[in-house]
C-alpha positions as CSV (number, residue, x, y, z in Angstrom):
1,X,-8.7,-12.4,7.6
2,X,-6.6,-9.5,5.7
3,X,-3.8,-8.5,8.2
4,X,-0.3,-6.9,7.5
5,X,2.3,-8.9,8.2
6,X,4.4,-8.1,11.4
7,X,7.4,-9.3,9.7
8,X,11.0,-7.7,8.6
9,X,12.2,-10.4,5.6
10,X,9.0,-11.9,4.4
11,X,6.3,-9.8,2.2
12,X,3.1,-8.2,3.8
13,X,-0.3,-7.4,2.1
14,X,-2.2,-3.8,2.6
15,X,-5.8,-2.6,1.3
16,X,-5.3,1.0,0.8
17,X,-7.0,3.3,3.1
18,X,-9.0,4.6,0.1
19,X,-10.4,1.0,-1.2
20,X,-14.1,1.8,-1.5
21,X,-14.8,-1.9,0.2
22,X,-13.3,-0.9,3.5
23,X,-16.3,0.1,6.2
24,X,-16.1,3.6,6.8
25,X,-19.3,4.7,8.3
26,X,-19.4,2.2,10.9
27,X,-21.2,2.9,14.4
28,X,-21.4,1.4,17.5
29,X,-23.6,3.1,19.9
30,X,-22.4,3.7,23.8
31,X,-23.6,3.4,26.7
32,X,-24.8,7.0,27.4
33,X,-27.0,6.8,23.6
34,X,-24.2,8.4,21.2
35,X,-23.0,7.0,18.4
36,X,-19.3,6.7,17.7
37,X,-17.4,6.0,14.1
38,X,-15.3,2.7,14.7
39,X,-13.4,2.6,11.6
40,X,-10.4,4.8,12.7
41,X,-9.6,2.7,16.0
42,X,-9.9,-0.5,13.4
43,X,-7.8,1.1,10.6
44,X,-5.2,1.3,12.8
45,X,-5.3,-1.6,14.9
46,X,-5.4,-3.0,11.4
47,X,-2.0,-0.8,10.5
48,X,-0.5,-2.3,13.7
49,X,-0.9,-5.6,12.8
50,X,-3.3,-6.0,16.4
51,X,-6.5,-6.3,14.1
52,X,-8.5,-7.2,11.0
53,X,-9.0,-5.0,8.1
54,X,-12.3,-3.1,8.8
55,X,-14.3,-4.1,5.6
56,X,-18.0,-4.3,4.9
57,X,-19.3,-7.7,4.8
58,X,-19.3,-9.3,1.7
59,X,-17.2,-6.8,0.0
60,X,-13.5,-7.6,-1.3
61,X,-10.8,-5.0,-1.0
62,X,-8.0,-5.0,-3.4
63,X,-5.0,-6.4,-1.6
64,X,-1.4,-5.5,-2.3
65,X,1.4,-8.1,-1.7
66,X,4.3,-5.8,-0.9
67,X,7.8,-6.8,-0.3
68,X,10.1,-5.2,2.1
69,X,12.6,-3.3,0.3
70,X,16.8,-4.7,-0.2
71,X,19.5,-2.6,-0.3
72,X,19.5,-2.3,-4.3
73,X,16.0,-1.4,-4.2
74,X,16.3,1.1,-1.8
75,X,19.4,2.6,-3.8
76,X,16.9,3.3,-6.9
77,X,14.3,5.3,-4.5
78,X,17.4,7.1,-2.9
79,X,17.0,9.9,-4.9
80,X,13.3,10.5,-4.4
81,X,13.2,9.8,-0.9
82,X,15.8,12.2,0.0
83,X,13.8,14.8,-1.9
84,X,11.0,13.8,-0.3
85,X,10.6,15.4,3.1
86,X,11.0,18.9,1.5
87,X,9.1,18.8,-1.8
88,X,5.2,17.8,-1.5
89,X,6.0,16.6,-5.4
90,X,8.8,14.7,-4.7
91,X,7.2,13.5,-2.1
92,X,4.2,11.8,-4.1
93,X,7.1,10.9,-6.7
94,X,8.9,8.8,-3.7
95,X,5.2,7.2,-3.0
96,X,4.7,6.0,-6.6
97,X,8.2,4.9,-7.1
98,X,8.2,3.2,-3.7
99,X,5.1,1.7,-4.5
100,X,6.1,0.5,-8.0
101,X,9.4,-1.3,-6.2
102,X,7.7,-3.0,-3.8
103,X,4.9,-4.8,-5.5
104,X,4.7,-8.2,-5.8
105,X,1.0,-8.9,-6.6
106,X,-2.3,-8.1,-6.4
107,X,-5.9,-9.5,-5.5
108,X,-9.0,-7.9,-6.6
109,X,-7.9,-5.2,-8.8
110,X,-10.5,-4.4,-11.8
111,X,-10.0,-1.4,-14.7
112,X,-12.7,1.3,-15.5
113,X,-14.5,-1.4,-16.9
114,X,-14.7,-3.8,-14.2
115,X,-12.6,-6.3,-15.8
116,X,-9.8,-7.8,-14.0
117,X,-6.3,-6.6,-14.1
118,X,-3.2,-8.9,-13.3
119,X,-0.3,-7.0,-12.0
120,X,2.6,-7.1,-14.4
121,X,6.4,-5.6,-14.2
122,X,8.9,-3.7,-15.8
123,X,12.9,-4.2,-15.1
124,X,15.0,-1.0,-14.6
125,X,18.5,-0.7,-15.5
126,X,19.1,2.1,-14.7
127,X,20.7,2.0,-11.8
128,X,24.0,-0.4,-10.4
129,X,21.6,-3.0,-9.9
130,X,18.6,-4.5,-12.1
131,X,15.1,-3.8,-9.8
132,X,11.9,-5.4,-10.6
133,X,9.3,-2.7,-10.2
134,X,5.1,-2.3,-11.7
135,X,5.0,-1.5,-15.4
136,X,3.1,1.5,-16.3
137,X,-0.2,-0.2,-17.1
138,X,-0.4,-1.7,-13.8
139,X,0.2,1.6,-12.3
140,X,-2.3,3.1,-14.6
141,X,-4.4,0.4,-13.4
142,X,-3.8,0.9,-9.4
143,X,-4.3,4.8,-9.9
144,X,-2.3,7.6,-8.4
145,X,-3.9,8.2,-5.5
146,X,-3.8,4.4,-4.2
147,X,-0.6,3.8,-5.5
148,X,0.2,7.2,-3.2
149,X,-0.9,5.6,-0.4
150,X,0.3,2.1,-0.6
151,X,3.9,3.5,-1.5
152,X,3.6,5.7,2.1
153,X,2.6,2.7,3.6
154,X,6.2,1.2,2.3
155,X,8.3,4.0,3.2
156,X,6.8,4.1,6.3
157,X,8.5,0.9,7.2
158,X,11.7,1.7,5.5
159,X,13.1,1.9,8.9
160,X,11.8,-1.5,10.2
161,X,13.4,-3.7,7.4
162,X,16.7,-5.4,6.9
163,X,19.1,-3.6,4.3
């Protein structure tokens, strides 16, 4: 059963909205004969932590272990995610770089090739504080566009965690 965490201190997982082994095209038909799409009422009772994560039977998602970000880690994305709401670039920056801080691990992530990729990580100095974050392979790996919408996913609950 893949379900965020509805937690402030511990870490959470989270299938990206674009994993190709979510279900999508789901129907259910109602009572007058129509057919309706269920996936976005189950993506997002699935995003509040009220539901399972809508996935096509016998598929497995790639599932991000995400930690809830501490005041030094937060420090090293300060100066993307104050760029962020103004700059659609920045903006994707603050994603990546939020996404990058946050990670702890990773289930079910493959390269071009199919072959399995481990997540591994880089330590930056570059700040007051040495941070943990994804090296560039494992970003590579992840892609830009996932690693976009896992690291919204994370500044999205900025707000709810502890400093």
């Amino acid at each position: 059963m893949l379900r965020p965490a509805n937690t402030l201190v511990t870490s959470y997982t989270f299938v990206s909205p674009l994993d190709p082994a979510l279900d999508t095209e789901a129907e259910e038909e109602l009572p007058d004969g129509t057919k309706k799409r269920t996936f976005p009422d189950r993506w997002q009772r699935y995003l509040d932590g009220t539901g399972e994560c809508p996935v096509r039977a016998g598929e497995k998602p790639t599932v991000f272990t995400l930690r809830h970000l501490r005041t030094a880690e937060r420090a090293l994305l300060d100066r993307y995610v104050a760029r962020a709401v103004s700059d659609s670039s920045e903006s994707l920056a603050a994603c990546i770089a939020a996404f990058a801080v946050a990670l702890e691990s990773v289930e079910n992530l493959s390269d071009a090739e199919g072959k399995a990729v481990k997540a591994e990580f880089d330590v930056d100095t570059n700040g007051i504080y040495p941070v943990r974050i994804a090296s560039q392979k494992t970003l590579d790996a992840v892609g830009h566009d996932v690693a976009v919408s896992v690291g919204r996913r994370v500044i999205e609950r900025l707000s709810l965690g502890p400093s």
